[in-house]
Structure formats: structure tokens, C-alpha cells
C-alpha positions as MATLAB code, in Angstrom:
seq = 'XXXXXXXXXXXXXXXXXXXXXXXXXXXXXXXXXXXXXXXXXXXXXXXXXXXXXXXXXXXXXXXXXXXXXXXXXXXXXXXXXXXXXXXXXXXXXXXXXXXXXXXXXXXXXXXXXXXXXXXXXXXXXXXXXXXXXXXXXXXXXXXXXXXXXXXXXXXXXXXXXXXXXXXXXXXXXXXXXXXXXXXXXXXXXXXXXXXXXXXXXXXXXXXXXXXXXXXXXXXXXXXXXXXXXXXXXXXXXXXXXXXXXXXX';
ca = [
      15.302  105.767  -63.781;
      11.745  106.797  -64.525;
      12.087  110.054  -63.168;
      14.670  111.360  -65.541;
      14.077  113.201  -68.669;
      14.258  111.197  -72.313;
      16.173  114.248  -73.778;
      18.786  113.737  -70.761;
      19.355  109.730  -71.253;
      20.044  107.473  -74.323;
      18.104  104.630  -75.466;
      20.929  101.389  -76.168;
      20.473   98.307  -78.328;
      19.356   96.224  -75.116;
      16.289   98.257  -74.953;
      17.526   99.836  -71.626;
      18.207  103.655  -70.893;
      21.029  105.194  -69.363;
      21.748  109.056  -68.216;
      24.159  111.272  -69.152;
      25.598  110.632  -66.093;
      26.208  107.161  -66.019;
      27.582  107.437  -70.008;
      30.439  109.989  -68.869;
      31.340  108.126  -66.035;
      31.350  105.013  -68.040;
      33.399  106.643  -70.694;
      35.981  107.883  -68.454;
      36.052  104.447  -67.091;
      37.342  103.301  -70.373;
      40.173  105.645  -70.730;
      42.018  103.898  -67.665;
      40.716  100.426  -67.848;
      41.204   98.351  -70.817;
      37.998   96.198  -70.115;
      35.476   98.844  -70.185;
      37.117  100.038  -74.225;
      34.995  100.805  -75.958;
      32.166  101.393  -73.616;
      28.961   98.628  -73.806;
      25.730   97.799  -73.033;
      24.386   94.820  -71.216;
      24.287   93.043  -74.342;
      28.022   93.547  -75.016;
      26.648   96.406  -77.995;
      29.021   99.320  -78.139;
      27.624  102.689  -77.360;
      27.262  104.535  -80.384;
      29.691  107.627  -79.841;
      26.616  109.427  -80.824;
      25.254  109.668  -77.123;
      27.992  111.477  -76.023;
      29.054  113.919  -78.238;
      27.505  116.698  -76.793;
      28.996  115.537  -73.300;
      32.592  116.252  -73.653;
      34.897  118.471  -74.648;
      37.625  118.155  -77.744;
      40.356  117.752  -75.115;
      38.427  114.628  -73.665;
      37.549  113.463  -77.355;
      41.605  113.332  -78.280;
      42.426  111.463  -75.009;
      39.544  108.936  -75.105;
      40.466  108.502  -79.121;
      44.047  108.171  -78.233;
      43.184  105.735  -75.482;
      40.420  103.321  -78.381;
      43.597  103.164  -80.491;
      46.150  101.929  -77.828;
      43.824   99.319  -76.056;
      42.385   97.657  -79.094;
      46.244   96.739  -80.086;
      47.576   93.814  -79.582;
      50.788   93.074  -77.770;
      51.034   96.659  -76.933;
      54.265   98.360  -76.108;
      55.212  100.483  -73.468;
      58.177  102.503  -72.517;
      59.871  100.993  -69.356;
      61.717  104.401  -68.605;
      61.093  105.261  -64.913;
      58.341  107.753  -64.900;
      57.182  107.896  -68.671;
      55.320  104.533  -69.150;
      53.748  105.845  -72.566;
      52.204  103.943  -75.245;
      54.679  103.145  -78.018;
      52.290  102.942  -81.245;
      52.814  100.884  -83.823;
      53.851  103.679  -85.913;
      56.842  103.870  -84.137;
      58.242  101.054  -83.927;
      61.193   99.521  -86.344;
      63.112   96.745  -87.831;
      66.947   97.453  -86.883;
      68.626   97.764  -89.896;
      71.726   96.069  -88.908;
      70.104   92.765  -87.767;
      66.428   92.644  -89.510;
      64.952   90.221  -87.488;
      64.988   92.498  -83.891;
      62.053   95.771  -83.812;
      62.247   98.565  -81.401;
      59.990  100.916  -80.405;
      61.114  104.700  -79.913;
      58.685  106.765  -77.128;
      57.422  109.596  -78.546;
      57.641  111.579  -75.157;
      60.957  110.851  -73.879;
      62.733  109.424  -76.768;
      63.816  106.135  -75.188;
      64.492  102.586  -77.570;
      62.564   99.789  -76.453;
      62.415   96.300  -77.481;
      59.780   94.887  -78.937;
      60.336   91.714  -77.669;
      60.865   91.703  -74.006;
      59.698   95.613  -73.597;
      63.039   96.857  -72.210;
      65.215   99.006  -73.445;
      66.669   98.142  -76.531;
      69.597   95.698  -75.493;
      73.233   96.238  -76.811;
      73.903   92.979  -77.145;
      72.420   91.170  -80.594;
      70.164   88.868  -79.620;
      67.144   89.293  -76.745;
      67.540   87.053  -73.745;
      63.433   86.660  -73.575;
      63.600   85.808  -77.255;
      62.359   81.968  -77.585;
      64.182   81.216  -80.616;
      67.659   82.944  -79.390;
      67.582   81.179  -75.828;
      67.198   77.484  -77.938;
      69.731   78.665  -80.351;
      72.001   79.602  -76.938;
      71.303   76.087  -75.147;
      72.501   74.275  -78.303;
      75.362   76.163  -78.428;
      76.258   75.533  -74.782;
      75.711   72.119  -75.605;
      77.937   72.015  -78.682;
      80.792   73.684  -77.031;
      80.526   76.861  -79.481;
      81.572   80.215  -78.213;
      80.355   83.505  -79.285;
      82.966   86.230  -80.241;
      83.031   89.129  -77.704;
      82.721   92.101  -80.356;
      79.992   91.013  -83.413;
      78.420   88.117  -81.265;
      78.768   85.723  -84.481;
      78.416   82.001  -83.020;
      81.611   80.114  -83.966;
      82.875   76.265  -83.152;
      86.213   75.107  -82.878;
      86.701   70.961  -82.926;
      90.434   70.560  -82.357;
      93.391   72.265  -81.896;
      94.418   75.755  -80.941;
      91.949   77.889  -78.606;
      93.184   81.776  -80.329;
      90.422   82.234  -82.223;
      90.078   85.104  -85.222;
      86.329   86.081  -85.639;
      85.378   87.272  -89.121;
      84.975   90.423  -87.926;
      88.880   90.237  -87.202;
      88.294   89.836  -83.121;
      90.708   87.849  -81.365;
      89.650   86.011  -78.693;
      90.181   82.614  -76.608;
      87.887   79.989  -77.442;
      87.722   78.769  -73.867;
      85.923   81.339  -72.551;
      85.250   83.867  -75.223;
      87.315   86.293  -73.485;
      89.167   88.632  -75.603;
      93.053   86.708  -76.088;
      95.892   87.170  -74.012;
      93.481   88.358  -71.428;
      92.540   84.938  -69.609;
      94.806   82.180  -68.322;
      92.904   79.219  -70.280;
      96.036   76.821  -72.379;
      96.255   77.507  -75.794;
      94.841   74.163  -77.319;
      91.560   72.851  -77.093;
      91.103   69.834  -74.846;
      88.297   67.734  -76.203;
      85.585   67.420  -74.497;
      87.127   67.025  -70.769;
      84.824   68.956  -68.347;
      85.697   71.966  -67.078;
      86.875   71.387  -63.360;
      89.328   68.081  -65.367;
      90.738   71.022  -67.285;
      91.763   73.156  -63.964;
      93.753   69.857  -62.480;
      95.821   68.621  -64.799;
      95.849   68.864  -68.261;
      97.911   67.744  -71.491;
      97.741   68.712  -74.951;
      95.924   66.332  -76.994;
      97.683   63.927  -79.498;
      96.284   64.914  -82.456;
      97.553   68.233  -81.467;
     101.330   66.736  -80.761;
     102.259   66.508  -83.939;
     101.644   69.899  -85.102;
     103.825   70.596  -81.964;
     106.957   68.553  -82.770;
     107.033   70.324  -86.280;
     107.519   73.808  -84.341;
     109.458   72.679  -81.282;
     110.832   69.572  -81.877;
     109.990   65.912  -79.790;
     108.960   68.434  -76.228;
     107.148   65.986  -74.172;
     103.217   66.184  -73.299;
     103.026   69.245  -70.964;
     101.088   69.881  -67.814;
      98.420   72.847  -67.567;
     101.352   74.420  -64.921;
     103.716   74.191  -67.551;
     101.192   75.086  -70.525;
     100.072   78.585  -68.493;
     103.721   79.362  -67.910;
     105.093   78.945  -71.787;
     102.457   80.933  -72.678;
     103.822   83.529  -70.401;
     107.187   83.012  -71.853;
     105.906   83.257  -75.266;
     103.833   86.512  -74.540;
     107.305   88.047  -73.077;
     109.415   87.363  -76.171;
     106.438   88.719  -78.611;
     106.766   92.255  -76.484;
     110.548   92.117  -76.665;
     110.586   91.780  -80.374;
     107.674   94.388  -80.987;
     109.722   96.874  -79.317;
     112.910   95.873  -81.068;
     110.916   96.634  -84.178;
     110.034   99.882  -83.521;
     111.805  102.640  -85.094;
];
């Protein structure tokens, strides 16, 4: 406006003026919205920090720095801890050391690990679910029939056969449904690839599994999935009554 002072406004690339009002109220506009950092003119010039100096205090000066640095990164990161919401910088965040290709973010105010993939907490589990690459590596193994061990996660497949499955990492568990063995009531050999609801009717043990069969037990006939569950059961009993015979 004409009727303010030159010493109390700023002259900006565009040629225009502006107050020392209107540059601290479009400075603090910038420390909350993303679009207005770093303040410009009509021309899209930034303000030359210049103009304000002299209109705020340090305290102001740390925050609205603070604030330049978080909203000119990219992909930012935030801590999704109810009630902290701070800016993770890039500073802090990581490559986990046990599986290099997942980074997490620690918060500086409330110590919490966050992914920096998904921005949730850091998951347990190995692999992100909002990770691209993991969820096409899952589908294919859905597809394929693999399992994933219950302890280390490691993606194993099993053609033919028996369904007790020893991970690398030394976990036992049933290849069925990746629950950890002798927990679940799946048969002990692998059925091809008969679907899932043929498998809870009726099923037989294959016949390239039979002969590995007769070599342990004789010429036993093809067995139903009734008769399967309930030898397991028998064999499970006898492995307890010998353990316990065994003990001193």
C-alpha cells in the first residue's frame, strides 16, 4: 500500500512491495503448510531471508529452519505413534543389519522404529506387506505352492513326498500350512496339486510316495485321510512312550 513506509516493507524480484506484516504472516504460513515453503513472490522468486531477519526471534528462526529442511525432502517420514507424529530425518533412518534391503526410521522424540516403507512401525515379520517387490514375490509363491517357515521366514518348496519340513534354520514345521509340526491335523505326505477342499474329503497317499511306504511298513494298502490323521496319532503316542522310557 502507498501509505506505508519503504523502511517498513520489502521490495521482491516481481517489482512489487510487501509489509512486514504480510512477510511474517506469510512466513508462519510456511511452517504449517508445505506449499507456501519457502515463502514466494508472485513470480514464484523466493523471498530472500534477508527481509525478515529483523522480524523474528531465534526461537522462530530454529522452527522455521527445522520446518525448510523437513518439507523440501522427499518421501518424508513420519512417526505413526499416537500423539508424536514427528519428522523422522533422514539422519535417522537405517539399513537393518540383519536383512539389508529393509530401512527404519527411529523418532527422535519418542524413540519409536518406523518403516521406511509403509511408515508404520517397524514390522516383526521380514518382509513389508506394502512392499511391491515382496507382495509379487508372495503371489508367486502362493502360486507355486511354497510355504514360508514360521521362525526365519525363508521361502521353501517341497514337490513330492513327506509334508515335515526342517527349515535351515532347524524349524520344524508342516508344509501344508506352515504351521509349526505336530501342531496341525494336515497328513503327512504331500498330495500333488489336489485343491484344498479335495484334500479335506478323501485323500490317499500318492504312488510315487507308496513305495517309500512298503519299504517301512510292508504292502499296507492306499490309506484314507481318516485313517492317515489317525496313524499319525498312533505314531505321535508311541514317540512319547519311548521318550519317556529313555529318560533316566
Amino acid at each position: 500500500s502507498d501509505d506505508i513506509p519503504v523502511h517498513k516493507s520489502a521490495k521482491l524480484a516481481c517489482g512489487h512491495r510487501m509489509c512486514h506484516s504480510c512477510l511474517k504472516r506469510i512466513f508462519n504460513l510456511s511452517t504449517t503448510d508445505p506449499a507456501h515453503m519457502p515463502p514466494k513472490c508472485c513470480t514464484s522468486a523466493h523471498i530472500p531471508l534477508k527481509y525478515v531477519d529483523a522480524l523474528f526471534d531465534n526461537r522462530f528462526k530454529l522452527l522455521w529452519n527445522k520446518k525448510y529442511q523437513e518439507y523440501k525432502t522427499q518421501n518424508r517420514l513420519y512417526c505413526p505413534s499416537k500423539g508424536c507424529g514427528e519428522w523422522i530425518k533422514p539422519s535417522h533412518i537405517h539399513a537393518d543389519t540383519r536383512h539389508p534391503n529393509r530401512k527404519y526410521g527411529v523418532c527422535k522424540r519418542c524413540k519409536t522404529k518406523v518403516c521406511a516403507t509403509c511408515n508404520n512401525k517397524y514390522h516383526k515379520r521380514r518382509e513389508c506387506p506394502n512392499d511391491p517387490a515382496t507382495a509379487a514375490f508372495i503371489a508367486t509363491a502362493k502360486e507355486r505352492g511354497w510355504q514360508s517357515c514360521y521362525n526365519c521366514k525363508a521361502m521353501v518348496e517341497l514337490k513330492e513326498g513327506c509334508n515335515h519340513m526342517t527349515c535351515r534354520c532347524t524349524a520344524e514345521f508342516c508344509m501344508l500350512c506352515g504351521l509349526q509340526w505336530k501342531t496341525c491335523e494336515c497328513p503327512w505326505f504331500n498330495h500333488g496339486g489336489l485343491a484344498d477342499a479335495d484334500r479335506l474329503r478323501e485323500m490317499r497317499v500318492p504312488g510315487d510316495a507308496i513305495p517309500i511306504r512298503r519299504r517301512t511298513v510292508g504292502t499296507a494298502p492306499q490309506r484314507t485321510f481318516a485313517e492317515e490323521i489317525e496313524a499319525r496319532r498312533r505314531q505321535e503316542r508311541d514317540d512319547e512312550l519311548l521318550a519317556r522310557r529313555m529318560q533316566f
